[in-house]
N, C-alpha and C positions, 0 to 999 in steps of 0.2 A: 504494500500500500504506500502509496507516495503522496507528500504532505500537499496541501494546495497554497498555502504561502509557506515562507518564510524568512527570518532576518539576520541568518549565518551568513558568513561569507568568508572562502580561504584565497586569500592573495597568492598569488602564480604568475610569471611572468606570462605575458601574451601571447609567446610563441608556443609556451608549455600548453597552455591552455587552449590555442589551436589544435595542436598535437595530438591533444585528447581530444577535443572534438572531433575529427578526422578516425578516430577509431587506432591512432598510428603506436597507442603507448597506453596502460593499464594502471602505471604506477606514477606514484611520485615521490622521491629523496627530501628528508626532512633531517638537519641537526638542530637548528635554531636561530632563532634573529636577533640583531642585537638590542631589540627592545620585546621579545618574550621574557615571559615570567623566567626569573632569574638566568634568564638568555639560553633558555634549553625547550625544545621543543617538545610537545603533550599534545597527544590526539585528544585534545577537547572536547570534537565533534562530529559524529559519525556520518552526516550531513549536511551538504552546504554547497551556496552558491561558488560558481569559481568567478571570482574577483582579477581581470587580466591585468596585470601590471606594466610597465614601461622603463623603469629606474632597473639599472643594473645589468638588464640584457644585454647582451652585444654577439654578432655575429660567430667571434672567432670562440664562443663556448659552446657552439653548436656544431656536431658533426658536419662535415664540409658535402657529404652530400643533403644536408636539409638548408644549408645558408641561403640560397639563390630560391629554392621552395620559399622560406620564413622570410625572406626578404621583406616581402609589404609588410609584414605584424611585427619587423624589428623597426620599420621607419615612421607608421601609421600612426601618430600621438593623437587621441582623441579627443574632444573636448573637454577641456580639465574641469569644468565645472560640473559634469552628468559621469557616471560611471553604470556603465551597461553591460548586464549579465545575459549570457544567451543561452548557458549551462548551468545544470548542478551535478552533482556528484555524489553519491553515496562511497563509506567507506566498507570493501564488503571484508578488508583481511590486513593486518598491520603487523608488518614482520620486524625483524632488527636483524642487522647488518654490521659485523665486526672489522670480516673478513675481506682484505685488500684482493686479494685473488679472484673472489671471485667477481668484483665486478669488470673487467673486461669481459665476463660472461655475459653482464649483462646488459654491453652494451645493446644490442640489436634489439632491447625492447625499450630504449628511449630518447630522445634529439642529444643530448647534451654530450660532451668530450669528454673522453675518459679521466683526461688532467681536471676539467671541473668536477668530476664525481669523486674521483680522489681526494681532492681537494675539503669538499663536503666531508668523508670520510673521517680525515685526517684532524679536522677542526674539534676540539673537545674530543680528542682519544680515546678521554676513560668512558667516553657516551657512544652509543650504536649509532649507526645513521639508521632513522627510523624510513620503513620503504609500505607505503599505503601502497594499496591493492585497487583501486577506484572503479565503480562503474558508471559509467556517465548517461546523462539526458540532455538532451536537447529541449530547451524551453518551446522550442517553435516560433513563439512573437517574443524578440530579445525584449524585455525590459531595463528601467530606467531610475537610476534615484539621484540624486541629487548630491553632490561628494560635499562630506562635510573634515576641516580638519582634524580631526581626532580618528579618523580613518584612518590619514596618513603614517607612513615609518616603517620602519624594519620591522613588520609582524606579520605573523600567518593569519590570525585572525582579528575579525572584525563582526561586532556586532550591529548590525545596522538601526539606524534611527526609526525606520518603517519598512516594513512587512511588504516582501515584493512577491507577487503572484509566479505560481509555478505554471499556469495556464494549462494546457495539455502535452506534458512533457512522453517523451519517447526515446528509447537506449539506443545510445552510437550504434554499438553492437548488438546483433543479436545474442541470445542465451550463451548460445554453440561457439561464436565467437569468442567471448567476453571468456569465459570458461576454458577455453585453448589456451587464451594469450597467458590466463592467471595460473595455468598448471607448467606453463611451458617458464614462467617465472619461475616458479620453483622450485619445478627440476632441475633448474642451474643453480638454486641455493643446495639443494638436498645433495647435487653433486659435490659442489665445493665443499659441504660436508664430510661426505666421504673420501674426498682427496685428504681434507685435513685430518 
């Protein structure tokens, strides 16, 4: 059952959030921002709009065959004053991630450069990089709210001022899809597993 509003919202760069709309990536790599709670990242919320962001992307942390793809949603600044959802996302599986190894496995299920997931990785040690499992909807009619500051800054989440309508949302993927991509993740953690 899928809610008919709501006022979550996880900040994602624009291209990531493309990405996932496109059906092209399942997950998403979380350590923390430097304005979460005590700068460490917490699945808060198992559902939420994805909030596309601008600040910080840049081409050259995106595999080189998706740069020229991403191109418009890395140049495309939208109106700063309105910020428009056109997806949400449920989280269906939340795993942690110690192991440097195995991500070169997992590249082929997401945009970003192996040096920026390392990176991530690498940032707070003693912490997992947390890897959300997502499956998305398409709103259908993007909707629109009004960007207030206190939105703004290095954070995942955002509670919005007012309740935006989920209208008649529909999954990127179908079941069979969605289901492939999130076991085919796996089984490159379950490997790297067993290599360790």
């Amino acid at each position: 059952m899928l809610p008919y509003s709501t006022s979550i919202a996880f900040k994602e760069w624009a291209v990531t959030v493309r990405a996932l709309a496109q059906g092209k990536q399942v997950l998403l790599m979380r350590k923390g921002g430097i304005r979460e709670e005590g700068r460490e990242f917490k699945v808060q919320h198992h559902e939420f709009l994805l909030y596309p962001t601008y600040e910080h992307q840049r081409a050259d942390l995106l595999q080189e065959s998706y740069r020229l793809e991403y191109k418009p949603a890395l140049e495309h600044l939208p109106n700063p004053s309105k910020i428009a959802f056109t997806h949400w996302a449920r989280v269906e599986e939340t795993l942690e991630l110690w192991d440097e190894a195995t991500l070169p496995l997992l590249q082929p299920f997401h945009i970003w450069t192996q040096d920026y997931a390392e990176k991530r990785l690498h940032w707070k040690p003693r912490k997992p990089l947390i890897l959300m499992l997502l499956r998305v909807y398409s709103l259908g009619i993007p909707q629109s709210v009004d960007f207030k500051p206190h939105y703004d800054g290095c954070k995942s989440w955002v509670a919005l001022d007012s309740q935006v309508s989920m209208g008649d949302p529909s999954p990127v993927l179908t079941d069979a899809q969605f289901h492939n991509g999130v076991l085919k993740v796996k089984d490159v953690l379950s490997l790297s597993s067993v290599k360790a």
